[in-house]
C-alpha positions as CSV (number, residue, x, y, z in Angstrom):
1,X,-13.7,-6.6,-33.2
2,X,-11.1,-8.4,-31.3
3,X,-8.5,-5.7,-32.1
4,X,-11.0,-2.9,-30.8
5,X,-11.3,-4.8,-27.9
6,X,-7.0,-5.1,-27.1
7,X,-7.3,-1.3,-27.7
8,X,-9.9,-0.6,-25.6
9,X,-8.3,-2.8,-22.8
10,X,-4.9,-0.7,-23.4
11,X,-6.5,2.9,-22.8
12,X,-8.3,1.5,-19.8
13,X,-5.0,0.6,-18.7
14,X,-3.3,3.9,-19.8
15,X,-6.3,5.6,-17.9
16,X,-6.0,3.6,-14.6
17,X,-2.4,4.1,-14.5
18,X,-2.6,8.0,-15.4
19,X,-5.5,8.3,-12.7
20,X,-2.9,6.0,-10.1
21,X,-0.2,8.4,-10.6
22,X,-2.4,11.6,-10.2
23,X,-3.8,10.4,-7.0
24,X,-0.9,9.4,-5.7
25,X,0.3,13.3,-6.5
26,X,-2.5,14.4,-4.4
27,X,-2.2,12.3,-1.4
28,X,1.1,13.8,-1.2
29,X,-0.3,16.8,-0.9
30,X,-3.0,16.1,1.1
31,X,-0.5,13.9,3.7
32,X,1.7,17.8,3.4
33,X,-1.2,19.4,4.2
34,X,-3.3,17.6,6.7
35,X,-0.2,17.3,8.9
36,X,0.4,21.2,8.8
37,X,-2.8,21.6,10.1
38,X,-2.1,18.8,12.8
39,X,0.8,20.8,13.6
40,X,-1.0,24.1,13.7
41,X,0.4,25.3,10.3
42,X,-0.5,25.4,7.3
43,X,1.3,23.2,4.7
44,X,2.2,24.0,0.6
45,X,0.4,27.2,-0.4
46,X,2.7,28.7,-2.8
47,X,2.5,27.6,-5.6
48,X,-0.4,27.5,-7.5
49,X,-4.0,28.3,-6.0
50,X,-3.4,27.1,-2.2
51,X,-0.7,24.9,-2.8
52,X,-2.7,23.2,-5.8
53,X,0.4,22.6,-8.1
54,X,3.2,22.0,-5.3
55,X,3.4,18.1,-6.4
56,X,4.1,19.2,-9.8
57,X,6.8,20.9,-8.8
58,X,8.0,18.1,-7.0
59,X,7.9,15.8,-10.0
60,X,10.0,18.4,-11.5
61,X,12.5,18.8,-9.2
62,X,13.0,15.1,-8.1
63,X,13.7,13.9,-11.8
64,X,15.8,17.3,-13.1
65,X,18.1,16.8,-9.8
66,X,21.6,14.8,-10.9
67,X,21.3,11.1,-10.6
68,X,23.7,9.3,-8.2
69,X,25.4,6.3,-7.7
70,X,27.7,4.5,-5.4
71,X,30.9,3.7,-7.4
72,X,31.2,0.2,-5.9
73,X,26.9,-0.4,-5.9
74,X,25.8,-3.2,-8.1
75,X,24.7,-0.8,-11.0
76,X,22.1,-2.9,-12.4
77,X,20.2,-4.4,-9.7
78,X,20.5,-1.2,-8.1
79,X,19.0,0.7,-10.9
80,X,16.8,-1.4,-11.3
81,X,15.0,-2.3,-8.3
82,X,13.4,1.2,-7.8
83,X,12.1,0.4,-11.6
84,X,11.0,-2.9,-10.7
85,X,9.0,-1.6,-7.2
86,X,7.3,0.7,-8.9
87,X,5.8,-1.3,-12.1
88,X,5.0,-4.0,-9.1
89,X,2.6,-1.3,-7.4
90,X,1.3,0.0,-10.3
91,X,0.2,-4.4,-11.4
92,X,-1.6,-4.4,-8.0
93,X,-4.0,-1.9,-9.3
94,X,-5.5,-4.4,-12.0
95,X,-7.3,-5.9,-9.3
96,X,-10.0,-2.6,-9.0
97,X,-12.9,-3.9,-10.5
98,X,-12.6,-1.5,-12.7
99,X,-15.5,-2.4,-15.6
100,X,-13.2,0.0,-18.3
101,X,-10.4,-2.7,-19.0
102,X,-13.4,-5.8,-19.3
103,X,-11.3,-7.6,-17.2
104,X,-12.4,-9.4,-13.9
105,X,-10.0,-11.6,-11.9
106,X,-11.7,-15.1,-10.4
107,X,-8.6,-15.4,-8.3
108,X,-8.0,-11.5,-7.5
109,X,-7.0,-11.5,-3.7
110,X,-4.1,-14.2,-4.8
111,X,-2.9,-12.0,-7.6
112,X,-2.9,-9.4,-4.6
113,X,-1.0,-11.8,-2.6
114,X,1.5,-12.5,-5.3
115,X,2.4,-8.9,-5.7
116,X,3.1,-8.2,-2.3
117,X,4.8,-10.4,-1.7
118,X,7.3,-9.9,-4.5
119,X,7.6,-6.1,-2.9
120,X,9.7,-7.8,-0.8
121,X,12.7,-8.8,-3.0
122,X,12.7,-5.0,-4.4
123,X,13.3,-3.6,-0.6
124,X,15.8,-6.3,-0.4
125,X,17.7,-5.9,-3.3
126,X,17.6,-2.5,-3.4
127,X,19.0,-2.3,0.4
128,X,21.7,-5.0,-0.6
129,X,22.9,-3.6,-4.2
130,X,23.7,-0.2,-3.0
131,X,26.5,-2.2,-1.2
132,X,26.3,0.2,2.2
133,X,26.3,-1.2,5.7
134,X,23.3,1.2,6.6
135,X,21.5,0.2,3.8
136,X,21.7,-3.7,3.9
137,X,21.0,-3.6,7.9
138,X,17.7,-1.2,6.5
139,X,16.6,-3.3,3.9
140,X,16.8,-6.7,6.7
141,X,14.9,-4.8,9.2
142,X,12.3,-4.0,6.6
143,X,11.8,-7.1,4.7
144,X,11.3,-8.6,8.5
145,X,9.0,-6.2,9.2
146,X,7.4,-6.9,5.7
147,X,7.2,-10.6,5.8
148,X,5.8,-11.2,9.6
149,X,2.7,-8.5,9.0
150,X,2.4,-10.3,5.5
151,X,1.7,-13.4,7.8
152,X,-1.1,-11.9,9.5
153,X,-2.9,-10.1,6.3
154,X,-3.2,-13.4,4.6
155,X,-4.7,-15.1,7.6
156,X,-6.9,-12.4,7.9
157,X,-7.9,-12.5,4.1
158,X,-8.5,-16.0,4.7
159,X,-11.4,-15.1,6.8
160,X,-13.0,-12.9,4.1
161,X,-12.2,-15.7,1.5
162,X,-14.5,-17.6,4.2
163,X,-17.6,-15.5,4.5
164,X,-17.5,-15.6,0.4
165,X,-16.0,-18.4,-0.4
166,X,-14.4,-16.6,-3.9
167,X,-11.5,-15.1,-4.6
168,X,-13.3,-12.3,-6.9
169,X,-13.1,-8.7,-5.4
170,X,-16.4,-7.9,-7.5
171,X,-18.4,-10.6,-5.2
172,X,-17.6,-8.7,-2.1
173,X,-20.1,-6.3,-2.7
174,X,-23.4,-8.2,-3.4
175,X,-22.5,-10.2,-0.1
176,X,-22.1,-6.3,1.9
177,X,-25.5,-5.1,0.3
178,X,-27.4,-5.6,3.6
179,X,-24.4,-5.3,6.4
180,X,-20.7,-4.4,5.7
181,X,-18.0,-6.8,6.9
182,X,-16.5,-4.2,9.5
183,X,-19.3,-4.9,11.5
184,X,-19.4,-8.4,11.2
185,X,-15.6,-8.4,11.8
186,X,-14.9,-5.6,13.7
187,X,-11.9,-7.0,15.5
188,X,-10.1,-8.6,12.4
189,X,-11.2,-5.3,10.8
190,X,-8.7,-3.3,12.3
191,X,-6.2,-5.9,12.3
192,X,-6.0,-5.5,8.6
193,X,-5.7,-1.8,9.1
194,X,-3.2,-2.0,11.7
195,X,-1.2,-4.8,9.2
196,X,-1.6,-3.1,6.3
197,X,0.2,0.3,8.1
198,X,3.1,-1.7,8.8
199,X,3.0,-3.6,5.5
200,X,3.1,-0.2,3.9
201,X,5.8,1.0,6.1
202,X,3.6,3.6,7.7
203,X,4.4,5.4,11.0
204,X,3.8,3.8,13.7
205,X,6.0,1.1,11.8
206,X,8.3,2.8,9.9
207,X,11.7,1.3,10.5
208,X,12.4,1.2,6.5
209,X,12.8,5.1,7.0
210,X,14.0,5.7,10.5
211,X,16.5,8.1,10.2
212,X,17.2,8.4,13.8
213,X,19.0,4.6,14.1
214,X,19.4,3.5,10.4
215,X,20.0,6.9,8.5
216,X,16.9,6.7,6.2
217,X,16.9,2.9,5.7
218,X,17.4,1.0,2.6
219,X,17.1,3.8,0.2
220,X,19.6,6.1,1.7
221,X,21.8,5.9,-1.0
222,X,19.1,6.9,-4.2
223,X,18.7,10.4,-4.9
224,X,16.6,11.8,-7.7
225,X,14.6,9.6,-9.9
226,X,15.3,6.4,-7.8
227,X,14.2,8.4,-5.0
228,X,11.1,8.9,-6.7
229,X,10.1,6.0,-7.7
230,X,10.5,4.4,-4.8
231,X,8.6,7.3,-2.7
232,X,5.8,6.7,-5.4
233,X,5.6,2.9,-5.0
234,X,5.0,3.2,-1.2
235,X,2.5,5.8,-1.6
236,X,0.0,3.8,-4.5
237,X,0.5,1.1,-2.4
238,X,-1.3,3.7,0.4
239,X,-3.8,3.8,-2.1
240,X,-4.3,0.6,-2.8
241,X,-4.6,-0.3,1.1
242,X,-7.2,2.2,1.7
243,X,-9.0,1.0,-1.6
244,X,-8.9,-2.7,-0.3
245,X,-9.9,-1.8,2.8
246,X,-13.1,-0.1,1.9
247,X,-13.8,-3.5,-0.7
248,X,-13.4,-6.4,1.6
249,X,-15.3,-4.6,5.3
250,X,-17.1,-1.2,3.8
251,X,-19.4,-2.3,1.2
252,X,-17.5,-3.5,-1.7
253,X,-17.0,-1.8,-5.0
254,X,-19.5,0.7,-6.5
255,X,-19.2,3.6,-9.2
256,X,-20.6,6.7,-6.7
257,X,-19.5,9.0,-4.9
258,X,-19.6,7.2,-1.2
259,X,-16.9,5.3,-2.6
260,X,-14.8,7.5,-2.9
261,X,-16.0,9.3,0.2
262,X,-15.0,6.0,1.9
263,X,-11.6,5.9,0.2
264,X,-10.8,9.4,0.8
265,X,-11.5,9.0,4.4
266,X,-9.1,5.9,4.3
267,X,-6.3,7.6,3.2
268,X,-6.7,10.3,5.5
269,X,-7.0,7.4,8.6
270,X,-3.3,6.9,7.1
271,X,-2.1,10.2,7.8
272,X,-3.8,10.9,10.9
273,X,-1.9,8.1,12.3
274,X,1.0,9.5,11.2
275,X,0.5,13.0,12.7
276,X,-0.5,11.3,15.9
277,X,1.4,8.3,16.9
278,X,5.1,8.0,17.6
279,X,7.1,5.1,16.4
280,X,7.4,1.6,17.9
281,X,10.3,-0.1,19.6
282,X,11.4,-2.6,16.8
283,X,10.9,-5.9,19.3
284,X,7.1,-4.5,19.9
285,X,6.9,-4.5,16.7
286,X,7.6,-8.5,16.2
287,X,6.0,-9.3,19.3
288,X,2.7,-7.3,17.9
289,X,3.3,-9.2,14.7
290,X,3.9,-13.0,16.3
291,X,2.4,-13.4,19.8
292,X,-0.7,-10.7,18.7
293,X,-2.0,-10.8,15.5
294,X,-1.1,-14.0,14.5
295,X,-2.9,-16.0,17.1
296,X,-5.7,-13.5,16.8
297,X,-6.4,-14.0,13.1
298,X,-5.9,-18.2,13.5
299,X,-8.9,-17.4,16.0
300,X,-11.3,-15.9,14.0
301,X,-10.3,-17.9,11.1
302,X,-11.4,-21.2,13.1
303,X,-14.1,-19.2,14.4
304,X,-15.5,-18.2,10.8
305,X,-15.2,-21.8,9.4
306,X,-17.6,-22.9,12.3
307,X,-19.9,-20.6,11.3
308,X,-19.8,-21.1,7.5
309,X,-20.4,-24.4,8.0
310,X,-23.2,-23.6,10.8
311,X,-25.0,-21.2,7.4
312,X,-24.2,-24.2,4.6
């Protein structure tokens, strides 16, 4: 019994992680497309049925093109750091109370925590291995970037934690079954989405991959498969935003298809900002992080204590 049980637990896994890496083949396409049509083009529709295979082909050509390497990088950690990024993104996605793999985390949102913030050292050790000026100075201005939005989210978790008073993800959505969060905490709301864009290095905050001042950031020197992996951290990590968004302020975690709507519609949020807004000045950006959100969240946080303890 116990065996069956590890097995079933591994092919959940395999499944999750399968279904992760398909999704985040589509949002690429979807982000291709969506911004063609923001553009007034169209975007991939070549190969396959409209475009349907394109991130296929991508896979392909990203892994099959010849792997390069700085001659004076530090080979391991800089091999290894895309590696490391990657499995990190893909250990987030335990958390989806996901009934398949039997497991439910009591203390989910601080395994969350945990893994984000150890996205930090990859970006930073990635930037300083590949022993380049432009990628060091890239991979500071990121993990800046990274740590001061980091601030904000966890304050502004701490407000959810609050209302609940649990750390489970699951329990989110018996206390949203007669009004979602959003509109309880509409402000703080779109804090999170605002935080989570420039956690995920999203335009309007992303300095990781300004190529105008920093020639593509910390990853300038990875081609191919390191390329790749990087690229596909930052993207389920997209996912995994939208999908946390939609748990903690739209109605928590069901199996239908409104979930998915709302998920779907999340993502997209993502690349419509990116097809609409231009990028920040880089001492907005700490001033939006610091003197904005920061004193904002502390606020509400106060403000939701008082009124917890006004319900108990």
């Amino acid at each position: 019994m116990f065996l069956s049980d590890i097995y079933m637990i591994f092919l959940g896994l395999l499944i999750l992680i399968i279904g992760v890496l398909v999704g985040v083949a589509y949002l690429t396409l979807l982000e291709r497309k969506v911004l063609g049509y923001i553009q007034i083009r169209k975007g991939p529709n070549k190969v396959g049925f409209m475009g349907i295979l394109q991130p296929f082909s991508d896979a392909i050509k990203l892994f099959t093109k010849e792997q390069t390497y700085p001659n004076f990088s530090n080979y391991l950690s800089y091999y290894f750091s895309p590696v490391v990024s990657f499995i990190l993104s893909l250990m987030i996605w335990l958390l989806i109370p996901y009934y398949f793999n039997m497991i439910s985390f009591n203390l989910g949102l601080l395994f969350f925590l945990c893994c984000t913030s150890m996205g930090v050292y990859t970006v930073m050790v990635a930037g300083w291995s590949s022993n380049s000026n432009y990628a060091l100075l890239g991979g500071l201005r990121a993990v800046a970037q990274t740590i001061s939005y980091e601030v904000s989210l966890a304050l502004i978790l701490m407000s959810s934690i609050v209302m609940i008073m649990d750390f489970n993800l699951l329990i989110f959505f018996f206390y949203q079954s007669y009004i979602w969060f959003i509109i309880l905490m509409f402000p703080l709301s779109l804090c999170w989405m605002s935080s989570s864009l420039a956690e995920t290095n999203r335009t309007p905050f992303d300095f990781a991959e300004g190529e105008s001042e920093l020639v593509s950031g910390f990853n300038i020197e990875y081609s191919s498969g390191g390329f790749a992996l990087i690229f596909l951290a930052e993207y389920s990590s997209i996912l995994f935003m939208s999908l946390l968004f939609v748990l903690l302020y739209m109605g928590g975690f069901s199996l239908n298809i409104i979930f998915y709507l709302k998920l779907v519609f999340i993502s997209f949020l993502f690349i419509w900002v990116r097809g609409t807004l231009p990028r920040y000045r880089y001492d907005k950006l700490m001033y939006l992080a610091w003197k904005s959100y920061l004193p904002i969240s502390l606020n509400f946080l106060l403000f939701f204590l008082g009124f917890k303890i006004l319900l108990l």
